[in-house]
N, C-alpha and C positions, 0 to 999 in steps of 0.2 A: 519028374515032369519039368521041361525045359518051360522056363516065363512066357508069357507072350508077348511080343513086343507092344510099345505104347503105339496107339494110334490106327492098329490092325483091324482090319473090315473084318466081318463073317460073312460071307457070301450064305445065298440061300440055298439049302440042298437040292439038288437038281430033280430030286423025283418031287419035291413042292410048288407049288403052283406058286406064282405070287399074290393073286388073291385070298387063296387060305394063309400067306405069311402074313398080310395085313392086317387081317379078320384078327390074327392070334395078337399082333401088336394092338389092335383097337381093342380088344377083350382086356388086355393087361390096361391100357390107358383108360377103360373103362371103369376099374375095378381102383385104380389110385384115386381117379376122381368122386367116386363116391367113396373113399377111403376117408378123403379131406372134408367131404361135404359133413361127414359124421363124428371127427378127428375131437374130441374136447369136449364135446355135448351132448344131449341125449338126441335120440332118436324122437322125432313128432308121435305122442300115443293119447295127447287129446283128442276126446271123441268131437267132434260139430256137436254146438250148443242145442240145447231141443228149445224148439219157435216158443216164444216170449220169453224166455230164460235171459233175454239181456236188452239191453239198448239199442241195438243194430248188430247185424251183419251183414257184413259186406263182400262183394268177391269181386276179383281184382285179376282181371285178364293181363297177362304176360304173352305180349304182340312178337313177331318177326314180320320183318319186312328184305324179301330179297336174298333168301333164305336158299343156298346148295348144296345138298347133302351134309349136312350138319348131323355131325356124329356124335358130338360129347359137349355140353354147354353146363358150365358151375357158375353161379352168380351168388354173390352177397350180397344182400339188401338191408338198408336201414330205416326204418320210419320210427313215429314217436310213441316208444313203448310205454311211456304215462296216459297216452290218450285210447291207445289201439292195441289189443291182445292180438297176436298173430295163433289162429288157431289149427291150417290146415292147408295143404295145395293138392291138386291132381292135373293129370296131365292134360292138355289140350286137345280141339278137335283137331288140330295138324300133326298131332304127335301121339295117335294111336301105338298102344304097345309098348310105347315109350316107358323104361324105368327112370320112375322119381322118387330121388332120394333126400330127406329132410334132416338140415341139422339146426340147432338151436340151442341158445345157452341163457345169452343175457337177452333181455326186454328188449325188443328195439333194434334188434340183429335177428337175421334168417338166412341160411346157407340153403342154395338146392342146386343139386346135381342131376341134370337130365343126359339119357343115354338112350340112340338111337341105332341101333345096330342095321338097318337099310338107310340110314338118313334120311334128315327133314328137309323137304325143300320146299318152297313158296310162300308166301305172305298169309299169315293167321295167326291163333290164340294155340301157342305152344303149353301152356298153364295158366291155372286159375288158381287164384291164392287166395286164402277167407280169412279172413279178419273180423274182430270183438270189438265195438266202439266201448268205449270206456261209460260213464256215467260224468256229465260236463267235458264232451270230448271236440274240439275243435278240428281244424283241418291239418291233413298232415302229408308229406312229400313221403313218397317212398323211390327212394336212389339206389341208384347199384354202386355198390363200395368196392368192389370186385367185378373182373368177369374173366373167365378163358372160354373160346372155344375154338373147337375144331373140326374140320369136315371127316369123313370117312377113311378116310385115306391119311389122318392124323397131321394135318396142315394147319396150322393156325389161322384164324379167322379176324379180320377185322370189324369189328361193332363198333358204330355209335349208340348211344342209347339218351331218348327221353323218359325221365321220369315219372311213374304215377302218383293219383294222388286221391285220398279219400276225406269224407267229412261225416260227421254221426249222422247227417241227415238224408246219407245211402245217395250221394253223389258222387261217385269215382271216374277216373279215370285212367286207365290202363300204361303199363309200362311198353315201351316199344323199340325193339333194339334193333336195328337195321344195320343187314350186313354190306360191307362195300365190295364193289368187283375187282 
């Protein structure tokens, strides 16, 4: 079997549409990014605390703003694992269907992987994230330490993001990551 040279295209097979080639590339880009989200640490299998079982919880909407066919979005998050147990996330009312995927290792770090096989588009609460106030828990920043995303069509996307932020006395304020045109 003759090499193939360096740099050589594959064209797509002519009886393939190009929207099922896409579909099969965002399936693969699907599947590395929840690959990573989970790569070192266990999967989230804390149940939600049962009511008076702790100090506070809290839940912590994760916003888009300006949002186009958003296919695949991985974020890392930090806030402060002495004050705040991170206990669990699901997906949002803009992102019906949507697989979310959890990773987590150390206190104070949260990996998630959202995949949207129609994409998400428009301004809303893509995920909610729950959190455990500690016992003498003060206020705390939750940042994005990471982010990729991309639209359907496997484009990369540019985000800015402000950060959220919680306090034990169940005042939050939601993350909000706005994409640019």
């Amino acid at each position: 079997m003759a090499a193939m040279p360096a740099g050589r295209r594959f064209p797509i097979p002519s009886g393939m549409p190009l929207p099922l080639a896409s579909r099969a590339v965002l399936c693969a880009l699907m599947l590395t990014v929840l690959t990573f989200a989970v790569a070192c640490t266990k999967t989230d299998t804390v149940p939600s605390p049962t009511a008076g079982a702790n100090p506070a919880t809290l839940q912590v909407p994760v916003a888009v703003k300006g949002a186009t066919a958003l296919g695949a979005l991985q974020l890392e998050l930090s806030y402060d694992g002495a004050a705040y147990e991170f206990q669990s996330a699901d997906a949002g009312p803009l992102a019906p269907g949507a697989l979310l995927e959890i990773g987590r290792g150390t206190p104070g770090l949260v990996r998630l992987a959202l995949v949207s096989g129609p994409g998400i588009s428009g301004d809303g609460v893509v995920g909610q994230l729950t959190f455990r106030a500690k016992a003498q828990s003060g206020p705390s920043d939750i940042s994005v330490v990471s982010l990729e995303a991309v639209d359907t069509e496997l484009r990369d996307l540019v985000v800015t993001t402000s950060p959220g932020r919680m306090t034990a006395n169940g005042q939050v304020t939601g993350l909000l990551l706005e994409f640019q045109k």
